[in-house]
C-alpha positions as CSV (number, residue, x, y, z in Angstrom):
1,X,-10.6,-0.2,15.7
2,X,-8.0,0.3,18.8
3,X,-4.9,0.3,16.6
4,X,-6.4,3.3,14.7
5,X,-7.2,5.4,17.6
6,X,-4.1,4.9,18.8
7,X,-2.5,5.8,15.7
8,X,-4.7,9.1,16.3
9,X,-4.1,9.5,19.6
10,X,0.1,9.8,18.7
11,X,-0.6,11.8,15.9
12,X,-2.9,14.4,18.1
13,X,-0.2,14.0,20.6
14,X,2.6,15.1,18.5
15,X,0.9,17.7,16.4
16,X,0.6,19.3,20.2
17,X,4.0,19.3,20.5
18,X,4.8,20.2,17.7
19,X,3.4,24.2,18.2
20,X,6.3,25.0,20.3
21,X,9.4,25.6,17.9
22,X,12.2,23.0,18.4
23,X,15.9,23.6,17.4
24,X,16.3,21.8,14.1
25,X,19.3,19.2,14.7
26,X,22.4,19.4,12.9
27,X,23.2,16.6,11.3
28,X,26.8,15.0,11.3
29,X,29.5,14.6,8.5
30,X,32.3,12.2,9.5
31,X,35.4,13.8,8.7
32,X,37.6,13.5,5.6
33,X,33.8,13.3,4.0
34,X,33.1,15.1,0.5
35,X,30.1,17.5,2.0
36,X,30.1,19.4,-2.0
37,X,27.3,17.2,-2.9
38,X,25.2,17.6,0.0
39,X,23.5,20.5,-1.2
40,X,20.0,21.2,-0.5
41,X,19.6,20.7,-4.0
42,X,20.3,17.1,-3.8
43,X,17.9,17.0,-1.0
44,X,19.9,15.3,1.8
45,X,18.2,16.4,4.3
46,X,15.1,14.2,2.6
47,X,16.4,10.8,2.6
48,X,14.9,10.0,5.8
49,X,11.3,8.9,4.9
50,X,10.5,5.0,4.0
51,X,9.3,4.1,0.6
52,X,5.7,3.2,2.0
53,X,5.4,6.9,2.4
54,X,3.4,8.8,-0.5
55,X,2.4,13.0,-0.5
56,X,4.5,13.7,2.6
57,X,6.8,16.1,1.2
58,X,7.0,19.5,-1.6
59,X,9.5,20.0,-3.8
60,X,10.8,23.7,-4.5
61,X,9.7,25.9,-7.3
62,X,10.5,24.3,-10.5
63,X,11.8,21.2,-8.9
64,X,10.7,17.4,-9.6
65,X,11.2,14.1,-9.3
66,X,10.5,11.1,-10.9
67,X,10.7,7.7,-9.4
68,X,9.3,4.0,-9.8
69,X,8.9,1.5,-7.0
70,X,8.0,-2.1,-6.4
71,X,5.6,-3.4,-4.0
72,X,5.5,-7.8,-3.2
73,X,3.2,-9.5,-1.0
74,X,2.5,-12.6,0.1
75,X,-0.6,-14.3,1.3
76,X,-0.5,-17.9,2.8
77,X,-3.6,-19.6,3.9
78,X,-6.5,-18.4,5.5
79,X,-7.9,-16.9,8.2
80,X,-11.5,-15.6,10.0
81,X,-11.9,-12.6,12.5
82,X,-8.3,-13.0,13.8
83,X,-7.9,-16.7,14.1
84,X,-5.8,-18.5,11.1
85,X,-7.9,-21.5,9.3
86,X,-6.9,-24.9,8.5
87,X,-8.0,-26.0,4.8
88,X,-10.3,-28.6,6.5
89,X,-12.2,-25.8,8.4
90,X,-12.8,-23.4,5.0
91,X,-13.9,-26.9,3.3
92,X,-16.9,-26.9,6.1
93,X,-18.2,-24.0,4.1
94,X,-16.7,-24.0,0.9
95,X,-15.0,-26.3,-1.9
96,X,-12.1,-24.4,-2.2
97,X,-9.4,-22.6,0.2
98,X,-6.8,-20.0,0.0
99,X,-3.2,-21.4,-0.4
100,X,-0.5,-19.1,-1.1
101,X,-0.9,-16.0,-3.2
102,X,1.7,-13.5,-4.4
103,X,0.7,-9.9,-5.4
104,X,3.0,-7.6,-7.3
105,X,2.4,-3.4,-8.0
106,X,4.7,-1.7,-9.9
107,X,4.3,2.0,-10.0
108,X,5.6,5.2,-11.7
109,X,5.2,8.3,-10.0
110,X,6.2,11.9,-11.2
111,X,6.4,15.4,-8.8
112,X,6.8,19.0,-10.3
113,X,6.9,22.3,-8.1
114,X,4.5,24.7,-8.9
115,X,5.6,27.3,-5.8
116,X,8.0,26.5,-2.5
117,X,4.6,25.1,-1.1
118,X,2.6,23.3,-3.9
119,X,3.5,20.3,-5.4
120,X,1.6,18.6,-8.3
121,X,2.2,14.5,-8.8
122,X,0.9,11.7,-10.6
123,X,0.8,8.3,-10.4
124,X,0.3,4.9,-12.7
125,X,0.8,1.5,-12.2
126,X,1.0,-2.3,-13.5
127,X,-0.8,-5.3,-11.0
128,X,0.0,-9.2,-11.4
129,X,-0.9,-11.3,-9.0
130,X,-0.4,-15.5,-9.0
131,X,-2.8,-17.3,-6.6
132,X,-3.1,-20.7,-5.9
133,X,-6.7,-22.6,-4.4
134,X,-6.5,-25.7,-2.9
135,X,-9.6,-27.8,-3.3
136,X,-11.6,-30.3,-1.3
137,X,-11.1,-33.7,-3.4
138,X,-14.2,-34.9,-1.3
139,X,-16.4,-32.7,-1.9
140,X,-19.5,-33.0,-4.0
141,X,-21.9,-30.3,-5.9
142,X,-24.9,-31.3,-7.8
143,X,-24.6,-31.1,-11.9
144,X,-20.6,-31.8,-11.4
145,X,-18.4,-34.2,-11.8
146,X,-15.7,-34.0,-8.9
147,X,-13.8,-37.4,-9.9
148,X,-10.7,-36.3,-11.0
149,X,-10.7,-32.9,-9.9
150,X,-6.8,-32.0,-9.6
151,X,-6.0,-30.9,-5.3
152,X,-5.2,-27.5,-6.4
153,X,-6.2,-24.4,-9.2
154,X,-3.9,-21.7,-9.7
155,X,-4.7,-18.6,-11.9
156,X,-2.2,-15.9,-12.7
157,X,-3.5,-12.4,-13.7
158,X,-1.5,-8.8,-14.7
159,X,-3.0,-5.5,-15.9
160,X,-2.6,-2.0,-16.0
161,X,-4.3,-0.6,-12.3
162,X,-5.6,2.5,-11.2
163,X,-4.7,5.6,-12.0
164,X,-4.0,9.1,-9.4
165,X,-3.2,12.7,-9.9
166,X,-2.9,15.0,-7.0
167,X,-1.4,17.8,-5.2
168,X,0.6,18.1,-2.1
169,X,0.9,21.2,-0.2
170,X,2.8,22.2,2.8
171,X,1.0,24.8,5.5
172,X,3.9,25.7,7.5
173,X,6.6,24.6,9.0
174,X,7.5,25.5,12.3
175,X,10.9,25.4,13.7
176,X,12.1,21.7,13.5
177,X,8.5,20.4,12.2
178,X,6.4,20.4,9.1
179,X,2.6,20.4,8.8
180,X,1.7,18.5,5.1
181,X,-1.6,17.8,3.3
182,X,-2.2,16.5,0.0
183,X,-5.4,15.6,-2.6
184,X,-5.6,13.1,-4.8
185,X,-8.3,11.5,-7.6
186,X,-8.5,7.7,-8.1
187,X,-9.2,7.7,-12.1
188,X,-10.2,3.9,-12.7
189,X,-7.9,2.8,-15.4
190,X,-7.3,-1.0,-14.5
191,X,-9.8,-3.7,-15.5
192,X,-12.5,-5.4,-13.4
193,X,-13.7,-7.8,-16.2
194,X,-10.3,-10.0,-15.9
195,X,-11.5,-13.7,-16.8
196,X,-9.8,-17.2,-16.5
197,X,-10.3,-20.6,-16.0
198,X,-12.6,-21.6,-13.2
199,X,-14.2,-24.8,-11.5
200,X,-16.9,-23.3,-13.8
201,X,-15.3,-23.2,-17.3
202,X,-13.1,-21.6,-19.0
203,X,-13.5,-17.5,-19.4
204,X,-15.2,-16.9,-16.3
205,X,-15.2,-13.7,-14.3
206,X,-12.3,-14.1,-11.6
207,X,-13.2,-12.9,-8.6
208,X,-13.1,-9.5,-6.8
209,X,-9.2,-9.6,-5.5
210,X,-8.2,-10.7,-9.1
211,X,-9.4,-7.6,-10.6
212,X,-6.3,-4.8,-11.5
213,X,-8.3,-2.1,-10.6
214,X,-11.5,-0.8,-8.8
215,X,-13.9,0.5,-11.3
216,X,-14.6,3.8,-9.6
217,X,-13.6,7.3,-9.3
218,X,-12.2,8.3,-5.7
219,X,-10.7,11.3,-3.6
220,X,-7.3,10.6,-1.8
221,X,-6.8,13.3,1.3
222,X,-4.1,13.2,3.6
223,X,-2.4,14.8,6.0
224,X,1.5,14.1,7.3
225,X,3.5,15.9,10.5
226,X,7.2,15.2,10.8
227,X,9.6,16.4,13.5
228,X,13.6,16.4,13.7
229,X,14.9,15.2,16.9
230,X,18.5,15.2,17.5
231,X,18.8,11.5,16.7
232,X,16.0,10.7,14.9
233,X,13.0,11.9,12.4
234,X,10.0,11.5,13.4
235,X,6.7,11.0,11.0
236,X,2.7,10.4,11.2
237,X,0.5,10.2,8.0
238,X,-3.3,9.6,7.9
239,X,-4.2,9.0,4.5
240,X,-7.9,7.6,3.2
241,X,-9.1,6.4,-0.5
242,X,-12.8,7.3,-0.4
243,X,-14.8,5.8,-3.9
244,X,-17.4,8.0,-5.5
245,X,-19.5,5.6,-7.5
246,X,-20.8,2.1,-8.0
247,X,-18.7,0.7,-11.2
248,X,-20.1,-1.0,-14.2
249,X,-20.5,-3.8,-13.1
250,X,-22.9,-3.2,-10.3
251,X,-20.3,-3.1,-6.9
252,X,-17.9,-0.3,-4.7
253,X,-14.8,-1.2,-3.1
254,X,-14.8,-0.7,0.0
255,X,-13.6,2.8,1.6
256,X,-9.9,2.7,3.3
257,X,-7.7,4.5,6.3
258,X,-4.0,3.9,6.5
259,X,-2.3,5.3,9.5
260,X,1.4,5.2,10.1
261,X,4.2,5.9,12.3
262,X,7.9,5.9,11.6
263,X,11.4,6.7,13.2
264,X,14.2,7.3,10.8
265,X,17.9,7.9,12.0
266,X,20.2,9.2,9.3
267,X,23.9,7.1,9.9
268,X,25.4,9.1,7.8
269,X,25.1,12.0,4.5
270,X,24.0,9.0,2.0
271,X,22.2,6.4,4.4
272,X,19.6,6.2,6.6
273,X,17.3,3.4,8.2
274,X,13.4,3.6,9.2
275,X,11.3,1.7,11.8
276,X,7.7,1.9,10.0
277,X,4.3,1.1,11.8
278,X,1.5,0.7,9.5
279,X,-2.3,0.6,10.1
280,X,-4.9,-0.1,7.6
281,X,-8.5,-0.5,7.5
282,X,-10.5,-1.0,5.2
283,X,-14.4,-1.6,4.5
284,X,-16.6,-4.1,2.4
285,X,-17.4,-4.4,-0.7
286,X,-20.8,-3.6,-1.1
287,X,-23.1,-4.5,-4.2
288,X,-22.2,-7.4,-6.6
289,X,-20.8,-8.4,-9.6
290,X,-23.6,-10.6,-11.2
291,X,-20.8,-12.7,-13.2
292,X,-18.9,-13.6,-10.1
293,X,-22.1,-13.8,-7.6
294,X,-23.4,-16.8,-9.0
295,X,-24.2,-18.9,-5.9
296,X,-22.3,-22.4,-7.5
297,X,-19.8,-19.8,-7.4
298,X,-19.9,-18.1,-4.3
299,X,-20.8,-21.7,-2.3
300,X,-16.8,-22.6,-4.0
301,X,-15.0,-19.9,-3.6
302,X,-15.0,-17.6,-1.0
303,X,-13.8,-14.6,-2.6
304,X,-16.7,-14.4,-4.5
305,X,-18.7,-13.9,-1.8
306,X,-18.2,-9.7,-0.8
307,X,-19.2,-10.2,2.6
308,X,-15.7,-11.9,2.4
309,X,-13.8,-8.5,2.9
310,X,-12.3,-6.0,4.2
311,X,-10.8,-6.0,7.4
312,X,-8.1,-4.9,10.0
313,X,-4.2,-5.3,9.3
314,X,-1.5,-4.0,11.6
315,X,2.1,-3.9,10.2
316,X,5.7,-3.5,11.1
317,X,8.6,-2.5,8.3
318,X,12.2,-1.5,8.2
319,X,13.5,0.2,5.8
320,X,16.8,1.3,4.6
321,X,17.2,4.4,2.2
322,X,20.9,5.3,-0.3
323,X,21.8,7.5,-2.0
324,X,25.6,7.1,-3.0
325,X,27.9,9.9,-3.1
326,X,29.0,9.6,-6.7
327,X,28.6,12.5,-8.8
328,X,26.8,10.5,-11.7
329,X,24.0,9.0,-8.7
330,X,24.1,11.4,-6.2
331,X,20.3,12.4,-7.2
332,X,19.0,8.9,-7.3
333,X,17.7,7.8,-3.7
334,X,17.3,3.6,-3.5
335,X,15.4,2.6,-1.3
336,X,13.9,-0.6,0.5
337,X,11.3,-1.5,3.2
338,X,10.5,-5.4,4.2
339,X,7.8,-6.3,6.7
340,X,5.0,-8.7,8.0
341,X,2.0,-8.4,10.0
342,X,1.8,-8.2,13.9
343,X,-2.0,-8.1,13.9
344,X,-4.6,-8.6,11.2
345,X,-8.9,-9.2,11.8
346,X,-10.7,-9.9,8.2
347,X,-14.4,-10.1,8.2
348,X,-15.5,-13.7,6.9
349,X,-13.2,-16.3,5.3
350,X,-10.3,-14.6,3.7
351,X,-6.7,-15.2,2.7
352,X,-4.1,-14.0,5.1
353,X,-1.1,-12.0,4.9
354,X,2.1,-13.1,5.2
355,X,4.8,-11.0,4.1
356,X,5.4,-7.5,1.8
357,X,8.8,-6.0,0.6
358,X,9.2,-2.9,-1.1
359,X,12.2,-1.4,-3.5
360,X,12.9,1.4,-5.6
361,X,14.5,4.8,-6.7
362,X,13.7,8.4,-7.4
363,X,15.4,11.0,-9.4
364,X,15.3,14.3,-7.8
365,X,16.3,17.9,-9.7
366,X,15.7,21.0,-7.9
């Protein structure tokens, strides 16, 4: 829990600073540059934050945005507490280890202005994910037959996820800094019964980190400060997804907290760059599903096995954002972030992270 509180310790830190007005900077056009388009209604003065950031901003009366993004990442063997596992140590308790996974979330997301201060959105989204077990070729389990057994078991899933609606609302904004908070609903539109091929047969219940979506209902507060420096912008969000009820089939995720930092520094009208630190906790699963906790199952594959989540995971991004000064694109903003972990502690045996990258656009009218 250290990185968190001193995530919260910055933000505290700079919401005190914040109270005393600062001169808003003026930021600089080279010359011979085409300033027509920078307008506040194309919004360049809000190219700054990275894509990882959700509900930090409003739009004014009337205006919206549409946009879609893409989120990869990478898993690559696995890992206990904060120590990495060889295959041959997850083999000492289970028949089957983490190799490399690759997780993909698409998402559409839509803002309208209701007033200068309230913001409506919504949010939908389509999961795949490709994971690939590696398997102990001596291991034995009574009532099967391991002879043959291929080194290695990959199962590819996709779905449509979870579902949010929400609204963001700014409380004021004083001198060169903005106070933000938003609300959002989790509505549980992706599937927890995916099935595929297991060590146990065909059509069985994959386990919990193949499933497209939770299951439950959930609120989504927030709250975001940002500050314009003379050189940079400045920005801290603390954002949680708490769940409201056990699903159908018998289990909760576990509650989250993401925490993050970032420095943006605009080089010019139509580009900036972003340094993004991200901190994300997140809680255990608690209950069952009875179709993956059977215990051939969960003595197999550890990610059947719930006390096998949830965890710490520390993260550094950049991030680049565009938008090009052409009069046809001038409202589209494309935007990237890439970044690994510095620091991660699971509970149990779990797969590890390896890498994420992000990219995507919005469309903004005023």
């Amino acid at each position: 829990m250290k990185p968190i509180l001193i995530i919260l310790w910055v933000c505290c830190f700079m919401a005190a600073q914040f109270t005393t007005a600062a001169p808003k900077r003026e930021r600089t056009v080279p010359a011979g540059s085409d300033t027509s388009a920078c307008t506040p209604a194309c919004g360049c003065g809000d190219i700054t934050s990275p894509l990882g950031i959700s509900s930090d901003h409003v739009h004014d009366k009337g205006g919206w945005m549409a946009g879609y993004s893409l989120m990869s990442m990478s898993m690559n063997g696995a890992a206990t507490g904060s120590r990495q596992l060889s295959d041959a140590q997850v083999y000492k308790q289970y028949m089957m280890a983490p190799g490399q996974m690759k997780m993909q979330m698409h998402m559409l997301m839509m803002m309208y202005g209701i007033s200068d201060r309230l913001t409506i959105m919504g949010m939908a989204g389509f999961n795949a994910c490709d994971m690939n077990m590696n398997m102990d070729q001596g291991a034995s389990m009574p009532g099967m037959n391991m002879a043959g057994m291929p080194s290695s078991m990959n199962t590819m899933i996709s779905g449509v996820g979870d579902s949010r609606i929400g609204v963001v609302y700014r409380f004021v904004s004083v001198g060169a800094s903005t106070f933000t908070g938003s609300l959002g609903l989790n509505i549980p539109t992706g599937s927890i019964k995916q099935n595929g091929t297991t060590l146990l047969g065909d059509n069985q219940r994959l386990d919990y980190m193949m499933q497209t979506g939770s299951g439950s209902f959930g609120i989504i507060p927030g709250l975001t400060v940002t500050h314009s420096l003379r050189l940079f912008d400045l920005g801290a969000q603390l954002q949680a997804i708490m769940y409201l009820n056990d699903n159908s089939e018998g289990y909760r995720l576990g509650n989250s907290m993401q925490a993050d930092i970032w420095a943006a520094h605009t080089l010019s009208p139509w580009l900036s760059c972003s340094l993004r630190t991200n901190v994300n906790v997140c809680g255990r699963i608690s209950g069952q599903d009875p179709q993956i906790a059977i215990p051939m199952n969960m003595a197999m594959d550890p990610g059947a096995d719930t006390h096998n989540s949830g965890g710490t995971v520390v993260s550094l991004l950049v991030g680049a954002n565009v938008r090009l000064p052409h009069p046809l694109l001038r409202k589209f903003t494309f935007q990237v972030e890439a970044g690994a972990p510095v620091y991660q502690y699971v509970n149990g045996t779990q797969a590890r992270q390896h890498f994420a990258f992000l990219a995507g656009f919005k469309y903004s009218i005023r």
